[in-house]
N, C-alpha and C positions, 0 to 999 in steps of 0.2 A: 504494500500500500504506500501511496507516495501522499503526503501532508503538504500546502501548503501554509505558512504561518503569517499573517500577516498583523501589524501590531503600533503598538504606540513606538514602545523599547522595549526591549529585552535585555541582549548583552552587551553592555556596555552603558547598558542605562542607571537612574538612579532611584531609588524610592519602590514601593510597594508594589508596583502594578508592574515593573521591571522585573521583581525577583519571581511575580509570580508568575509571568511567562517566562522566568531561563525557567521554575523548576517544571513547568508544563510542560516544555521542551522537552528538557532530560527525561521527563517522564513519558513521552509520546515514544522520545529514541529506543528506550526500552523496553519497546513493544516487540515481539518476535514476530507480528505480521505489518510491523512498519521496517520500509526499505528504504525511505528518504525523505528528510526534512529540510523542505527552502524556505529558509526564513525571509522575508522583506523587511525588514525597521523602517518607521518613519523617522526617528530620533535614535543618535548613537552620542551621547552625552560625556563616555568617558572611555579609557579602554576596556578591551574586549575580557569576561572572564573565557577561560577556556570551550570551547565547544565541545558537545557531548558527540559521540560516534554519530554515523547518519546523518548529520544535521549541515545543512551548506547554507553558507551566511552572507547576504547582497549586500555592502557595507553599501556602495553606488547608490543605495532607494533612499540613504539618509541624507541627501546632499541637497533635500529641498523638495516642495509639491511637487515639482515638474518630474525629478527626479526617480520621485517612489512613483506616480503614475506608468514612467518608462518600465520600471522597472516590473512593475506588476502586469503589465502587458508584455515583454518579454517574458514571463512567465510561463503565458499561456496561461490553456484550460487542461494540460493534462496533468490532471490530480485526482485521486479520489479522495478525497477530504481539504477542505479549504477551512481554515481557522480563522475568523474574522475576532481579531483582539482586542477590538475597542469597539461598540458602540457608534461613534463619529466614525469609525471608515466603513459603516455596511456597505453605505452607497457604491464605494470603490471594490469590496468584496464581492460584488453585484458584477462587476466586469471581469471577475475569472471564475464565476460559477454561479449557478443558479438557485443553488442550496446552500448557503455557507452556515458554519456553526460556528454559531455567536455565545462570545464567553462574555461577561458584564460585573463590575465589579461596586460600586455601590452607589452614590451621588449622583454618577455619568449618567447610569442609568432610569435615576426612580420620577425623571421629569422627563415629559414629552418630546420627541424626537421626532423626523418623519419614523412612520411605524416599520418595522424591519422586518417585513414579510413579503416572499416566504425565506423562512430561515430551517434546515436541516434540523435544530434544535437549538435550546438558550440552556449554556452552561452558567450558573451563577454563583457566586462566591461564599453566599448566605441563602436562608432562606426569606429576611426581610427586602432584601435585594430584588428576588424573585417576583415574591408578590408584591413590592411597589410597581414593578417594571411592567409585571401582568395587568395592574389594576388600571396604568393608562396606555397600554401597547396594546388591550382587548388580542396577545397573539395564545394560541389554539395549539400549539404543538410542542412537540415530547420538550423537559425539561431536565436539567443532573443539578442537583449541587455538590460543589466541589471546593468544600473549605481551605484557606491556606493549609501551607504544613512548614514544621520547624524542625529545623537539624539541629536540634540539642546538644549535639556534641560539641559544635562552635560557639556553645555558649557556658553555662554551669557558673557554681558560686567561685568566687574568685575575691582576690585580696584587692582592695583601691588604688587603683596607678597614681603614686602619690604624684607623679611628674604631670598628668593633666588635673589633677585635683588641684597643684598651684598655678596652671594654666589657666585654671578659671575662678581663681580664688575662692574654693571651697573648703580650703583645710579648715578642721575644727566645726563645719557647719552641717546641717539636717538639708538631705538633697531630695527636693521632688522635681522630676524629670518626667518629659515628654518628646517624643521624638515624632517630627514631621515639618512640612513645608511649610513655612509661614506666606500664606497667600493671600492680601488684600480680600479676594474675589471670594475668598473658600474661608468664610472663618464660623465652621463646624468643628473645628479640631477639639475647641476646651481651655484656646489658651486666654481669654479673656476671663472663662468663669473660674480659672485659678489664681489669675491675677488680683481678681476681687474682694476673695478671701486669704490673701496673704497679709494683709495689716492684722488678722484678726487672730494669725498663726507665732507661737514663739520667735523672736528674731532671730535666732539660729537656725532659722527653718528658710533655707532659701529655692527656687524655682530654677533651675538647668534648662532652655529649651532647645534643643538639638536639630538644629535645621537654620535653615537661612528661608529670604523672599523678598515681594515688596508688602510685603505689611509688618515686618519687624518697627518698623518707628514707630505707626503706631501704637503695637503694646509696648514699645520707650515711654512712649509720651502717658499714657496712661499707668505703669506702674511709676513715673514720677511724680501724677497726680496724687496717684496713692500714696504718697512719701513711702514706697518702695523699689524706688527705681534701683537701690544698691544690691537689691536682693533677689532680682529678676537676669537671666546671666543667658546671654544665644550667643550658640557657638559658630553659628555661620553654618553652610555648606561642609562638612566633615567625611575625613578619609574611611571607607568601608571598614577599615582594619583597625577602626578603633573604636567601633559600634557597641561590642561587648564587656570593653573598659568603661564605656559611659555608664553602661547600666550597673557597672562595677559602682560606679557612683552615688547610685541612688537610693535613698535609706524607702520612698515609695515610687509606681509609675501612677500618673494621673493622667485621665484623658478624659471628660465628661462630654463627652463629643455628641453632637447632633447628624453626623451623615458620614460614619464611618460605615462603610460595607461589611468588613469583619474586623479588621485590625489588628494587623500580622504584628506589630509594633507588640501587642496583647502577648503575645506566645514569644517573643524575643525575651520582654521580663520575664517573664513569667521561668522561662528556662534557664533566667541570670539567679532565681530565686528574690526575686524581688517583689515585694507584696502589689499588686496591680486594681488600680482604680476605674471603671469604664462607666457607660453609661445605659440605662437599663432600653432607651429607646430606639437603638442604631444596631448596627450586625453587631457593638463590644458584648451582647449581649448572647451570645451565640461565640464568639471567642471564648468566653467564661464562661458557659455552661451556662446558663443563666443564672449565674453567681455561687456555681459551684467551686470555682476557680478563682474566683475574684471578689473584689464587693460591688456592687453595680448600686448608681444614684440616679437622681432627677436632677441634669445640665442644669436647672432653671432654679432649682434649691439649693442657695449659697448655704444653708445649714446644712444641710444633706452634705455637698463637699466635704464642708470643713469638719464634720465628724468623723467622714470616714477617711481623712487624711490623718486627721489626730488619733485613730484607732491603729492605724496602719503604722506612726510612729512611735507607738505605745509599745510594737512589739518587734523588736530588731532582730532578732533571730531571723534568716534568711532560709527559705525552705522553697526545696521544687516541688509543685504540688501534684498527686496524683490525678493521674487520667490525662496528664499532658502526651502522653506517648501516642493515647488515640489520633494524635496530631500529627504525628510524626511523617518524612517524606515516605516514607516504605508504607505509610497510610494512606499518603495523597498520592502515588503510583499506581496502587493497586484501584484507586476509582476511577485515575484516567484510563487505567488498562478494560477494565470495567466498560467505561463510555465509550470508547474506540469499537471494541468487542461492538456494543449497539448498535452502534452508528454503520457503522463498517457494515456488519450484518446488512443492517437496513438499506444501506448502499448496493446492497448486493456483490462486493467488492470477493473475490473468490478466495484471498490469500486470508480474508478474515474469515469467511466460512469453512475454511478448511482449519485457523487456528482452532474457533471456536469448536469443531467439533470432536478435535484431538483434545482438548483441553476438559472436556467433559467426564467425571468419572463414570 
């Protein structure tokens, strides 16, 4: 079976929706009835992680719209499975196949679009994903969910890098940490309604945001309001290889996010052993179990936050909590293998009806 992939980023790109197609990737590659994987990037943001076997990578389609259209039309249509990776490019997925199967990850999708039918099938990240998507797509055909997954082993409990701790003048102080974009446009993250409730938190209790944008000024300007601007601290844009040190950092993670899809960021603490804060209305709710894993609030209740910040620094023992495993990538392989299996079938595709029915006890 030959896959095409077509996508925001993948390798080479930065943030959530990047790591979850490299791991979709490596995971399609290790199917034993997939033969080749061509990827298109619209965006290649940094260098490349290594490519998994099977997989052939058009750096050319990142060089601009004009570029990735070329490139997608050199293509062609011989594929039996086209991966449409975002949402915003059905339209362009529409010009190398008639069925594409559309994966959707949360915000992108839960507001109006032209409607993306027909589509092979909608892979979605969560199940609130899902059904906001369905409630204004009105689309009719098959669906998978297909949660992040975490490789726990690049993370676990660890000792403070004392050398970025005085990097960002932390010695000696209570770290709540949050990692992601700070985006004018997008402010679902949480970082305002931790802002909020930081005058109200001991002084030794300062806020880490890990990410860069243009809307860092103004949560500047607003924790100076608060006469907390000294204790509000972004690192900027940050090296991938120092993602698990940061959480080394962090005595809680908080995110009381309004439109996170799942929130892989969730499962990164969570496997640093760091106690995790989400929001009971968005996919974090589903990242944690529905607070099996985590504490889950109401965004909108500054007391709700700040209880459950102050419960979470009440107790510093660091612990990786049970049923994270169900998370793990050999978990999120085994549903893409799953989905493939389906789809493939349903394609009528002959190298998966033969996997499928060697694979059957």
């Amino acid at each position: 079976m030959r896959v095409l992939h077509l996508g925001t980023d993948s390798f080479g790109g930065y943030g959530g929706i990047a790591l979850y197609n490299r791991e979709l990737i490596a995971a399609m590659a290790s199917h034993a009835g997939v033969s080749e994987i061509v990827v298109v990037p619209r965006v290649i943001a940094g260098p490349k992680e290594p490519l998994p076997p099977k997989v052939t990578f058009v750096d050319a389609a990142a060089r601009g719209k004009l570029a990735f259209v070329r490139a997608l039309r050199k293509a062609g249509r011989d594929f039996d499975l086209v991966v449409c990776a975002h949402i915003n490019l059905f339209p362009l997925a529409r010009m190398v196949s008639d069925r594409p199967l559309l994966i959707i990850y949360g915000i992108d999708a839960w507001k109006p679009h032209r409607r993306p039918q027909p589509a092979r099938a909608v892979v979605s990240i969560s199940q609130i994903t899902r059904d906001r998507f369905l409630a204004w797509s009105h689309y009719s055909g098959p669906t998978h969910i297909l949660p992040n997954a975490i490789r726990a082993e690049q993370y676990g409990i660890r000792p403070k890098n004392r050398e970025l701790a005085a990097r960002y003048g932390l010695e000696g102080k209570r770290v709540l940490l949050t990692l992601g974009r700070v985006d004018a446009a997008e402010q679902y993250k949480g970082f305002d309604e931790v802002i909020e409730v930081l005058p109200e938190l001991p002084r030794d209790v300062v806020y880490l945001i890990a990410g860069g944008g243009n809307g860092v000024a103004a949560l500047q300007r607003k924790a100076a309001a608060l006469g907390v601007g000294e204790r509000v601290v972004v690192t900027g844009v940050f090296p991938e290889r120092e993602k698990a040190d940061l959480y080394a950092l962090a005595d809680a993670y908080v995110m009381p996010s309004r439109g996170e899809g799942f929130g892989f960021v969730f499962l990164e603490a969570m496997a640093s052993g760091v106690p995790v804060i989400g929001s009971r209305f968005d996919g974090g709710r589903e990242a944690l179990r529905d607070g099996a894993l985590g504490t889950l609030v109401d965004p909108s209740n500054p007391a709700e936050i700040r209880t459950a910040i102050a419960d979470a620094l009440a107790s510093p023992a660091r612990r990786i909590p049970e049923g994270l495993e169900e998370l793990s990538f050999a978990s999120f392989e085994r549903r893409v293998h799953a989905i493939l299996d389906v789809e493939g079938a349903r394609a009528g595709t002959p190298a998966f009806r033969s996997h499928v029915r060697q694979s059957r006890p």
